[in-house]
C-alpha positions, 0 to 999 in steps of 0.5 A: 408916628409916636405911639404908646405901647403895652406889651404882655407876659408869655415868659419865653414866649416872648421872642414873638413880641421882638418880631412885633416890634421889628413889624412895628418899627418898619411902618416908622411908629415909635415909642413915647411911653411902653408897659409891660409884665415879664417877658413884656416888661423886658422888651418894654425895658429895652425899648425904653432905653432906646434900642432898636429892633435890630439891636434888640434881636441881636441882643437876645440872640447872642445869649442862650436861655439856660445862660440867664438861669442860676447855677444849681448845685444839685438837679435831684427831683427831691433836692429841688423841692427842697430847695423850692420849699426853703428858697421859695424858688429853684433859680435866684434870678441874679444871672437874668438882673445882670444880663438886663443891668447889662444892656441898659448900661450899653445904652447910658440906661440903669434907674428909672431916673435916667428915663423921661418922667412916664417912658417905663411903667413895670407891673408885679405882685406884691404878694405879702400885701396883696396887691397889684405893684406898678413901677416906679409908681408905687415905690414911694409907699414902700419908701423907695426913691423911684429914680434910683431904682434899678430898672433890671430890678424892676424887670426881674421883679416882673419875670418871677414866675413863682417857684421857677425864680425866688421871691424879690424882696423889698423892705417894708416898715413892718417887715419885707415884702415878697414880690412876684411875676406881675403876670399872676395879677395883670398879664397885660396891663392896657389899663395903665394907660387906659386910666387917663382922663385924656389919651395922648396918642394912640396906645397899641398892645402887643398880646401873646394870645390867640383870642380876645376872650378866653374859651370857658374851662372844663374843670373835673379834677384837682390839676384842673382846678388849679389851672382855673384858678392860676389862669382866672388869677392872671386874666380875670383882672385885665378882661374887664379892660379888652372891650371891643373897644380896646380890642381893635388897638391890641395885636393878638399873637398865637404862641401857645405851642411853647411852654413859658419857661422853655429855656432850652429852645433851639435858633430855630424854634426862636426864629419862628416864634420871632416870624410868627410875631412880626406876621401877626403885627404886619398884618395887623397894622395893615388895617388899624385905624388909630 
């Protein structure tokens, strides 16, 4: 059955979503037209480009997290804050745009133009202009042709957690916008597809989350403060959207025991975060009625 498909950030988190696609394929579901923010946006990517489950966990296997961080020339406590105030971030995010740029290309995949019209959709933050960004829908506003976008750009963009990689900037007629991880914004973009007047197939999310709504915080300290409002700022947006209604079409997959930006994490804590996707979605699937 052909399906469309909405997948949520996470950061590294994100092998769990290979293991909810291997779930997905085995019950012989594909993909017409994919979302996603992050590490959503990366496994949206690839799937657009036609990889299969198998290829793409094979893919993510053969490279080592702290492969895809740039080289630093210091790691200093105070160098790096140095660097975070002047660059805006500690990593450039090129080595992660080229490994993207590179499996694209193995499947005959680099621009948004060699999809069919609506395959891929890519959400970040424009942070200068204070605004949700969808890709490629929104490029012509910043007088970007859409078809000769890059896709690894689009995907780089998405995954740019602020301070850990630097600001993607695209040029504006006033000036340069900054664009950053469309997770601080919209984490799981399940409106992008919600938004038509008519729904074309049944749309199933993928969310790296334990629960449809999120448990209210104790807030009695500065740090506390700042964790509300960060978590406020990425889920607040998408909430109005997970009625029960939309509820019973999105898989909810705990990985909260990870941090998002583990680069380090050992075969074995990848193949357990792959497992425990692929059981969630298995045991959903089981009872979704579409």
């Amino acid at each position: 059955m052909r399906i469309d498909g909405v997948f949520s950030g996470g950061g590294i988190k994100g092998f769990a979503l290979v293991g909810a696609y291997e779930a997905i394929e085995s019950q012989g579901l594909r993909f017409v037209r994919v979302a996603g923010t992050s590490a959503g946006a990366i496994m949206a990517a690839l799937i657009a480009a036609g990889y299969t489950s198998a290829e793409l966990k094979r893919a993510i296997k053969e490279v080592e997290g702290e492969d895809l961080l740039d080289d630093t020339l210091f790691d200093l406590p105070f160098v790096r804050w140095l660097k975070i105030y002047f660059t805006l971030g500690l990593y450039k995010g090129k080595k992660l745009e080229q490994w993207l740029d590179g499996l694209l290309r193995q499947k005959g995949i680099r621009s948004f133009g060699d999809l069919a019209p609506g395959a891929l959709r890519v959400v970040t933050a424009d942070i200068t202009n204070g605004r949700i960004l969808t890709l490629p829908d929104d490029l012509p506003a910043y007088r970007i042709n859409p078809h000769s976008f890059p896709i690894a750009r689009a995907v780089r963009m998405s995954c740019t957690l602020p301070y850990f990689f630097q600001p993607v900037k695209l040029s504006v007629p006033n000036g340069k916008a900054l664009i950053l991880d469309g997770g601080m914004l919209s984490n799981f973009p399940l409106w992008l597809f919600d938004e038509e007047k008519k729904q074309k197939r049944p749309v199933l999310g993928i969310k790296l989350s334990t629960r449809t709504m999120q448990m209210p915080r104790q807030v009695t300290n500065g740090a506390d403060l700042f964790g509300a409002i960060f978590h406020t700022m990425k889920d607040a947006h998408d909430a109005r959207y997970i009625s029960k209604r939309h509820a019973r079409n999105i898989v909810f997959i705990p990985v909260e025991g990870t941090a998002v930006t583990d680069f380090s994490l050992s075969d074995e804590k990848k193949d357990a975060l792959i497992q425990i996707g692929r059981g969630y979605t298995e045991a959903f699937l089981k009872r979704w009625c579409y």
